[in-house]
C-alpha positions as CSV (number, residue, x, y, z in Angstrom):
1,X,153.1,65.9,48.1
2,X,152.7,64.0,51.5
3,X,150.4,63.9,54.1
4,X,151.0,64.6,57.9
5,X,149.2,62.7,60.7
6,X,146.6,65.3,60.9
7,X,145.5,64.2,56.7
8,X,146.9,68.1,55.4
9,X,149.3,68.3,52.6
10,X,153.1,69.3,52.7
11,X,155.2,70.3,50.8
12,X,158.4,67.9,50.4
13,X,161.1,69.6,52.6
14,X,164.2,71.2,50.3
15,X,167.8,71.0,50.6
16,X,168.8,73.9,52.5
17,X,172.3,73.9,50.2
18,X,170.0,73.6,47.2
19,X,166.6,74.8,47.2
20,X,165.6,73.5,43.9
21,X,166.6,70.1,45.1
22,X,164.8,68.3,47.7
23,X,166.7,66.7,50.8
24,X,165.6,62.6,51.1
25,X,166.3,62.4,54.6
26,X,163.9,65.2,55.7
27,X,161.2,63.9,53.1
28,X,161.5,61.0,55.5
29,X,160.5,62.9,59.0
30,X,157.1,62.5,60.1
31,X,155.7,65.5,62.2
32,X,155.9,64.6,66.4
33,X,152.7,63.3,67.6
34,X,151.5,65.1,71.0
35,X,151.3,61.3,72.2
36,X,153.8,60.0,74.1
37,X,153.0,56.1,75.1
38,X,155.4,53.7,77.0
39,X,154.9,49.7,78.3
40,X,155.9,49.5,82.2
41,X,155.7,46.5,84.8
42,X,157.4,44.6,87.3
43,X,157.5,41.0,88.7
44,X,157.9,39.8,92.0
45,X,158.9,36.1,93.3
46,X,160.2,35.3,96.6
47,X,160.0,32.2,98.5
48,X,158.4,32.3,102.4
49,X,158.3,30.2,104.9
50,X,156.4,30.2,107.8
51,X,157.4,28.1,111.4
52,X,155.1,25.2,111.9
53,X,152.6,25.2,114.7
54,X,152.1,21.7,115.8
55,X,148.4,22.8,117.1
56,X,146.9,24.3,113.4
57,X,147.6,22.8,110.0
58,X,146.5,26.1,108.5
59,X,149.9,27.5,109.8
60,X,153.5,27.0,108.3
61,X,152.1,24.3,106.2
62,X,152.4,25.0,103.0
63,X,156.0,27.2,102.6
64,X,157.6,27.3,99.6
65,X,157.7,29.6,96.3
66,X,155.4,32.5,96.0
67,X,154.8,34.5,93.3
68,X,153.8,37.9,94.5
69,X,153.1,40.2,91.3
70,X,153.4,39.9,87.4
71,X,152.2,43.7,86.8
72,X,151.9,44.8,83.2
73,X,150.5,48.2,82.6
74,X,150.1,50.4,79.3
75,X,150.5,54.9,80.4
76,X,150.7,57.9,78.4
77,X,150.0,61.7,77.5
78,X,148.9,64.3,75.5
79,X,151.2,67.1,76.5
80,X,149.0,69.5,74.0
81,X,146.0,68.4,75.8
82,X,147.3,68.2,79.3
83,X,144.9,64.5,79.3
84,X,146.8,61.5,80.9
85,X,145.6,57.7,81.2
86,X,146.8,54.5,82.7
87,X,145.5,51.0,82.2
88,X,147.6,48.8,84.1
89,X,146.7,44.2,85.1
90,X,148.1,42.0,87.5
91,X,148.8,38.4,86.3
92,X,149.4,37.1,89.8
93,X,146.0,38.0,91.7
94,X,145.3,35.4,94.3
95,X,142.4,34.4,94.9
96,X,140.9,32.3,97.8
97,X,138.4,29.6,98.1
98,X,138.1,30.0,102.3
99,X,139.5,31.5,105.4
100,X,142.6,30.0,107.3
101,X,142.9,27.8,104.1
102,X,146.1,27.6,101.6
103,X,143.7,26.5,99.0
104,X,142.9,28.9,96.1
105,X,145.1,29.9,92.5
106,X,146.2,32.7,90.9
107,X,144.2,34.7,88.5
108,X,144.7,37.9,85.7
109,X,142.7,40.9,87.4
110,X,142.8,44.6,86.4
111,X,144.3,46.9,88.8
112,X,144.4,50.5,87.6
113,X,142.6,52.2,84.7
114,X,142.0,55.6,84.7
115,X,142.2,59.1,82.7
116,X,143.5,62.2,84.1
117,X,142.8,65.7,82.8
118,X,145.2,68.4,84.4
119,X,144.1,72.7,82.6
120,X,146.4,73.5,85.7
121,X,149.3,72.8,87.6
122,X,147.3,73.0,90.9
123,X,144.3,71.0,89.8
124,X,143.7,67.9,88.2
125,X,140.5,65.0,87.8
126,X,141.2,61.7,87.2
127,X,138.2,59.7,86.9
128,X,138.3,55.3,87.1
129,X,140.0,52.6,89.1
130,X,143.2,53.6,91.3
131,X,144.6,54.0,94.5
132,X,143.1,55.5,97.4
133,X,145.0,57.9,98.9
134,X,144.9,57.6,102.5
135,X,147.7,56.1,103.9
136,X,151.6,56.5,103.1
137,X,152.3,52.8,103.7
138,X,149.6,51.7,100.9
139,X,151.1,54.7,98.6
140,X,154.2,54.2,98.0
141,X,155.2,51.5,95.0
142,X,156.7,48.3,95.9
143,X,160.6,49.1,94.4
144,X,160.1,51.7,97.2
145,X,159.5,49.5,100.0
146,X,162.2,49.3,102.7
147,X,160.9,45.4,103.5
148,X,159.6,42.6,101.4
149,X,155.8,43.2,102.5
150,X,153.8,45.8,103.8
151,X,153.1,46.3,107.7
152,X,150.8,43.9,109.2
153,X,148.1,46.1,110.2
154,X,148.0,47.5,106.6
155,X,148.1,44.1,104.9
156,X,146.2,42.2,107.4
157,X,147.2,38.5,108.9
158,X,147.4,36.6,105.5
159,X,146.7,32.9,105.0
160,X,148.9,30.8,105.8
161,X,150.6,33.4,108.7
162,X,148.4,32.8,111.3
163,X,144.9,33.1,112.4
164,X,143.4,35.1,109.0
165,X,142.3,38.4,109.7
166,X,141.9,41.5,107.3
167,X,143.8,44.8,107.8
168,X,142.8,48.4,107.0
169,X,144.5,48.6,103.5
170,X,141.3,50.3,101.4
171,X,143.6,49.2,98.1
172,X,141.9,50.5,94.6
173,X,138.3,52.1,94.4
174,X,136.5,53.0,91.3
175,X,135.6,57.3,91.5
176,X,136.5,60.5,91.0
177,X,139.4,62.5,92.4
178,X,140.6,66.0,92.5
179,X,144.3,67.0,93.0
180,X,147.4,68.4,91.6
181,X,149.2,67.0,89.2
182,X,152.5,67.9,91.3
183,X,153.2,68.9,94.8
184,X,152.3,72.7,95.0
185,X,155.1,75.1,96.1
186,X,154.6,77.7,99.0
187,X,158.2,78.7,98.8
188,X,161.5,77.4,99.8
189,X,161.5,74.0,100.1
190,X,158.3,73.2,101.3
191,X,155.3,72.4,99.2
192,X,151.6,71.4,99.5
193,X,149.6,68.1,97.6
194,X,146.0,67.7,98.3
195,X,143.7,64.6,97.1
196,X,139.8,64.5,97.2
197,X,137.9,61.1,96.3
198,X,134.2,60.1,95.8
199,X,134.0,56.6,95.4
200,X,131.5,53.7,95.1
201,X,133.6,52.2,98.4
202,X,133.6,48.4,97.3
203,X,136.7,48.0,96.0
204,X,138.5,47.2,92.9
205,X,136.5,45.3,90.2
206,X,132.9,45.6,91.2
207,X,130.2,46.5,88.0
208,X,128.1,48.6,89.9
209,X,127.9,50.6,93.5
210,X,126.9,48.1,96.4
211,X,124.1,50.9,97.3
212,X,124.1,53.9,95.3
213,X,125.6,55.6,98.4
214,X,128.8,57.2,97.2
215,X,132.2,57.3,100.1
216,X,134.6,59.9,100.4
217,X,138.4,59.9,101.2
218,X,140.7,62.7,101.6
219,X,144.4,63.5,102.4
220,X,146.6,66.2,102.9
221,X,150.3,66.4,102.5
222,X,153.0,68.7,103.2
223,X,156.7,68.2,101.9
224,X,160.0,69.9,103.3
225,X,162.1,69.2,99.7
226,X,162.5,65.1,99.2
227,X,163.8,64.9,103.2
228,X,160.3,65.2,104.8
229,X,156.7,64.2,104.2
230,X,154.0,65.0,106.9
231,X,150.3,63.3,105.6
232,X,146.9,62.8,107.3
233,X,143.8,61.2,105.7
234,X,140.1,60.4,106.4
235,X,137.8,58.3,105.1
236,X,134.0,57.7,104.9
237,X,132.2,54.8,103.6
238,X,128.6,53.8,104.2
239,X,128.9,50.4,102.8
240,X,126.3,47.5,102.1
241,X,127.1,43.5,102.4
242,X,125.1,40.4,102.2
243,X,123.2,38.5,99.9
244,X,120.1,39.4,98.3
245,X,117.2,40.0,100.4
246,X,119.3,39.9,103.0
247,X,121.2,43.2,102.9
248,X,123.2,45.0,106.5
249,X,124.7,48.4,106.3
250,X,128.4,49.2,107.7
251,X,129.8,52.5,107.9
252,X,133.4,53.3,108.1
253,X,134.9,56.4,109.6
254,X,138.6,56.4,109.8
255,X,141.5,58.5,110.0
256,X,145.8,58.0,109.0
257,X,148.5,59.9,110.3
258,X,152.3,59.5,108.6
259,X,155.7,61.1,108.3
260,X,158.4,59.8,106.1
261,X,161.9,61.3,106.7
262,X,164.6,60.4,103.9
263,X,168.1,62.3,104.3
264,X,171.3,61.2,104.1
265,X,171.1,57.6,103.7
266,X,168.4,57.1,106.2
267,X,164.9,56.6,105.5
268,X,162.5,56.3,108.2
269,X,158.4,56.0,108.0
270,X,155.8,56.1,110.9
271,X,152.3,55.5,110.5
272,X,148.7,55.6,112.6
273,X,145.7,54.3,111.0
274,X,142.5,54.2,112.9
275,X,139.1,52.9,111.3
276,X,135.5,52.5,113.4
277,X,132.7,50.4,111.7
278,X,129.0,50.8,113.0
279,X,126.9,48.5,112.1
280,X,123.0,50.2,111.6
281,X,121.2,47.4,110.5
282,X,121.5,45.1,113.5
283,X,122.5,47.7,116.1
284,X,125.7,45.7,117.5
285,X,128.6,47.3,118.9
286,X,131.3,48.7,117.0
287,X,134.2,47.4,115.7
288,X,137.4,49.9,116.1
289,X,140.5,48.8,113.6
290,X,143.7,50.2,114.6
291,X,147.1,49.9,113.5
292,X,150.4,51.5,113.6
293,X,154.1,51.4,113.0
294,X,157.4,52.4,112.5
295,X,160.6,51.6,110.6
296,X,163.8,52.7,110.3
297,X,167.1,51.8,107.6
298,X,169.8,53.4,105.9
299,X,171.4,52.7,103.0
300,X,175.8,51.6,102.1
301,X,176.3,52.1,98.7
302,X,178.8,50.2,97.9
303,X,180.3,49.5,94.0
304,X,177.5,48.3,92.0
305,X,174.9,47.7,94.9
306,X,172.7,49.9,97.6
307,X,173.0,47.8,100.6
308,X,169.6,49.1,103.1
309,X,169.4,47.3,106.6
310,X,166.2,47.7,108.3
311,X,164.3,47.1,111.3
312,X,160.0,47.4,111.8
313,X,157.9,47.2,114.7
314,X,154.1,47.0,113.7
315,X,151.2,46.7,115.9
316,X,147.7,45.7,114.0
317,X,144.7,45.3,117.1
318,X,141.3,44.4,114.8
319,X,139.0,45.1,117.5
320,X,140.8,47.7,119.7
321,X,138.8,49.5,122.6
322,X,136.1,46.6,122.7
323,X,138.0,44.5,126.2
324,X,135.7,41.3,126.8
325,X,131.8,40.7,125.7
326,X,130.7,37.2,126.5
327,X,133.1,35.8,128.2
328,X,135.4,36.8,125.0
329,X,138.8,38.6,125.7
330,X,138.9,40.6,121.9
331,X,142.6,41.9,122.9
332,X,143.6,38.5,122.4
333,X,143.2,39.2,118.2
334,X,146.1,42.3,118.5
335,X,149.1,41.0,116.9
336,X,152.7,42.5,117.1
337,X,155.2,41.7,114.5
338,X,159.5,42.8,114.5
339,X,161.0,42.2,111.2
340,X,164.9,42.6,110.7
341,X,165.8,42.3,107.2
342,X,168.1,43.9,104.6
343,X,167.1,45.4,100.9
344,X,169.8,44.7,98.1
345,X,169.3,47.2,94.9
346,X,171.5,47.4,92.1
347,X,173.0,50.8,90.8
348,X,172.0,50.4,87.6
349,X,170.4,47.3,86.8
350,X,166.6,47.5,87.9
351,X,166.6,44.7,90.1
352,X,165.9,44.7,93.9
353,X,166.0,41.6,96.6
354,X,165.1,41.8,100.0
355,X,165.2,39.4,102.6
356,X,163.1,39.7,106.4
357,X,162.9,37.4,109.6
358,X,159.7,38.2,111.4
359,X,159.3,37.9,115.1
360,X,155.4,37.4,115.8
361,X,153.9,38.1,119.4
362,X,150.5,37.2,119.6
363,X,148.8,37.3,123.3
364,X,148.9,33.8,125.2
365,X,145.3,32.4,124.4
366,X,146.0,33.1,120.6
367,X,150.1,32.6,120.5
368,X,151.2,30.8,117.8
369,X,154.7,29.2,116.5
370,X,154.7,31.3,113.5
371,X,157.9,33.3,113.0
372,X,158.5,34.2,109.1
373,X,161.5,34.1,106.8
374,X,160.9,36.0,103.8
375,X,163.1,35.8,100.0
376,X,161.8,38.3,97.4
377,X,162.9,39.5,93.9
378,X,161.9,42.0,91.7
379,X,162.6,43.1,88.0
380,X,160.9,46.4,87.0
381,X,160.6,47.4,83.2
């Protein structure tokens, strides 16, 4: 006798032609395991550069190659079960030793782990480190992207770009989340997705909770089919920053707005993100982030290759609403950015090159030479 997965005994399988006689081959066959477990990743490597401003040597300085991602990640199932997990790292993490300074290297940081337990198809927990889901720009995977880097309100003003400045990308958060574990149908075409998050709300990679004080982001979706997506978030995070003893509180309240139209070749995105920060502790005014765009391509499919030209108008102002304080202008830190570019995907083979010219507009007492040529590859496996 042999012994399945589960440690019971079986009896050897018999030839079906002879029963007396058992069959070799199906002696051989192990019962299925409920676990189904697969290896995925991508890597991507471009090469950017940046125009020179003759005025800043943190600008256009140091152009050359980039590497962007080296993602490795390890997923799987228990169908029987209806349990999930992910546990995905990023070999490419930059890290940086100062603002409006190239200088910094590359490090191996976790990205996602997380478990997901789903008794029905309309509800689902999934409990670790993942994506917030709050905005359709920060959502959607990178093979997915129509350019080679996200919009610069949602990314921010990186180094190297111009003058540094963070965006309103609220990237992974370590929590709790409630929501389907597919978009729920009302009939027709249209369906319904919902997310609900409680979160520590200081990012990826922390030990503990900056304050005990948990955050809470939620989103809403409704789909017509795979042509239309309509989505709106909020957030709420009473954060804590500083070094012990001395402690501030921020609070962010924020909101997104998106619809993402694919049909017939074209594929078009619009966004709004809005997020205000008070600041308790030392009373001083608010800081108001907002940031929106909109983008529009379609795609030639030609022998062998999916041709996509695209063109992007984003507008990123970090301290929108405030006008002047102290003989500062702050709508001189809004930033507008066109990119033109093209996306080049194979049919078959799972590789993907896009390549963007960036037009920057800053207002005249920040303006900066600083228009962008962008080169980037990715492999997904």
């Amino acid at each position: 006798m042999r012994k399945t997965r589960d440690g019971k005994k079986s009896e050897p399988a018999k030839d079906p032609n002879n029963p007396e006689k058992v069959d070799p081959k199906a002696a051989k066959e192990e019962p299925k395991s409920p676990w189904e477990v697969g290896v995925y990743g991508y890597v991507r490597a471009g090469y950017e550069n940046v125009q020179k401003d003759s005025r800043y040597n943190f600008v256009g300085r140091n152009n050359g190659f980039i590497l962007e991602s080296a993602r490795v990640g390890l997923e799987g199932g228990n169908t029987d079960y209806h349990v999930s997990f992910r546990i995905a790292a990023e070999g490419a993490s930059d890290i940086q030793q100062g603002v409006n300074t190239p200088l910094g290297y590359l490090d191996f940081r976790l990205r996602d782990a997380f478990i997901r337990y789903d008794p029905m198809p309309f509800i689902g927990i999934q409990l670790g480190q993942f994506k917030a889901a709050f905005a359709e720009e920060e959502l959607r995977g990178t093979q997915d992207m129509l350019f080679a880097t996200r919009a610069v309100g949602q990314e921010g003003v990186l180094v190297g770009r111009g003058f540094q400045q963070a965006g309103v990308a609220l990237d992974r958060q370590l929590g709790v989340m409630l929501s389907p574990a597919k978009p729920i149908k009302l009939g027709g075409e249209l369906q319904v997705a919902y997310y609900a998050m409680l979160m520590n709300g200081n990012g990826a990679n922390q030990m503990l909770d900056d304050n005990s004080k948990v955050g809470f982001i939620g989103r809403l979706e409704l789909n017509y089919g795979s042509y239309v997506r309509l989505g709106g978030g909020m957030v709420y995070n009473p954060r804590t920053v500083g070094i012990a003893p001395s402690f501030y509180d921020e609070d962010d309240l924020g909101f997104s707005a998106d619809v993402a139209v694919k049909v017939k070749g074209f594929e078009a995105l619009g966004q709004f993100v809005q997020i205000k920060t008070t600041f308790p502790t030392v009373g001083s005014a608010a800081q108001t982030k907002q940031a929106y765009h909109a983008q529009l391509g379609y795609t030639f499919e030609a022998p062998y290759i999916h041709i996509t030209p695209g063109y992007r108008y984003a507008h990123y102002h970090p301290w929108a609403g405030t006008g002047s304080s102290a003989g500062l202008d702050y709508d001189a830190f809004k930033v507008d950015y066109h990119t033109v570019g093209v996306r080049l995907r194979g049919e078959r083979l799972p590789l993907a090159l896009w390549l963007n010219y960036t037009f920057t507009v800053e207002p005249a007492a920040r303006a900066l030479d600083n228009n962008r040529f962008e080169a980037m590859a990715q492999v997904v496996f």
